[in-house]
N, C-alpha and C positions, 0 to 999 in steps of 0.2 A: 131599912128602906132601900129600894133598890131604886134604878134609873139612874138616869145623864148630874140628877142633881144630889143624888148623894154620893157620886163620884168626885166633882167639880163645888160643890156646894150649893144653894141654895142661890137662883136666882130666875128671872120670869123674863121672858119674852113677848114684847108688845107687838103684833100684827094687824099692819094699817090693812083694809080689806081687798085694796086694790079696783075699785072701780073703771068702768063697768065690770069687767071681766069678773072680780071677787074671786082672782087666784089667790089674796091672802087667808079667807077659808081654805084653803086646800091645803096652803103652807103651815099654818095652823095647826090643823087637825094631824099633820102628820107628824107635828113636833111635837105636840099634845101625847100619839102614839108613841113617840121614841123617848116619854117619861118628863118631856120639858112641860115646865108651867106656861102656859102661853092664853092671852088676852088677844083676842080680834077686839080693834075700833076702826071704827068709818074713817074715810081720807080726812074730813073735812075736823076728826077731833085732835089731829098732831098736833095741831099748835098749842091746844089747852090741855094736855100732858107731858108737853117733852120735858116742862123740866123736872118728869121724874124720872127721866132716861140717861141715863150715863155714856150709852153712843148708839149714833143710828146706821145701820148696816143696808146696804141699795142694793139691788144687783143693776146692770142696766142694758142697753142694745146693744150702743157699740162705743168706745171709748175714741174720741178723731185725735189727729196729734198732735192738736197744741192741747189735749187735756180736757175737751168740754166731752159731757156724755148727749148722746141719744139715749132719754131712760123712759120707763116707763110712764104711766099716765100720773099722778100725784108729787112725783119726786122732787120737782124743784120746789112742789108748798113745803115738802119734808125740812128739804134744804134749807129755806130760810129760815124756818123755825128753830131746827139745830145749830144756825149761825146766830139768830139773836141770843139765844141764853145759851153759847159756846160750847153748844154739845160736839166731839167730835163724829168728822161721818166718815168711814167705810166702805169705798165700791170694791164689790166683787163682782169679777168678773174672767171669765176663761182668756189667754190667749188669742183666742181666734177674732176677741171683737176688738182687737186694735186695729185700727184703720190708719193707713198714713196719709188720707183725706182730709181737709178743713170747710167747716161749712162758716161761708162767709155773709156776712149780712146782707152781701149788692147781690146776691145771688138767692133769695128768697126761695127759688122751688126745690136748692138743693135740698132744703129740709126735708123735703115730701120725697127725692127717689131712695131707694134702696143705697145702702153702701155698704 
């Protein structure tokens, strides 16, 4: 057998599908291509399979620097699912989206500009 998983062994990658957008289709299909097992579910099925996930991997927008993320559209539901039954979680993310910004609660429209 060749591929990612008879080098590494035997294991499946579950992708949430990322609404609206459904870039998890895309991420999918090209892990599916590079020989990984992978499973698309809807955002809304995370909570009634994580716990057969052993850790959940995010990417996100921008990391500010007390540590909160700007992520994409689903992640915080991720999040607390992977906190109730102590999955650990995993952001990835480049360099470049650390910001040394804080977005503050008395400041509500930070959320909405660019950073």
């Amino acid at each position: 057998s060749s591929g990612i998983n008879a080098e590494y062994g035997d294991f499946e990658v579950i992708v949430c599908e990322s609404g609206p957008s459904l870039k998890g289709h895309k991420m999918a299909a090209e892990l599916s291509d590079g020989g990984i097992k992978t499973t698309v579910i809807p955002d809304s099925s995370a909570f009634a399979i994580i716990h057969a996930v052993n850790k959940v991997i995010i990417g996100t927008h921008t990391i500010m620097a007390d540590g909160a993320l700007r992520a994409p559209n689903g992640v915080h539901q991720l999040a607390m699912a992977a906190k109730y039954f102590s999955v650990p979680v995993i952001v990835c993310a480049a360099v470049y989206k650390l910001s040394p910004t804080h977005l503050c609660s008395y400041d509500p429209d930070a959320f909405n500009k660019v950073i």
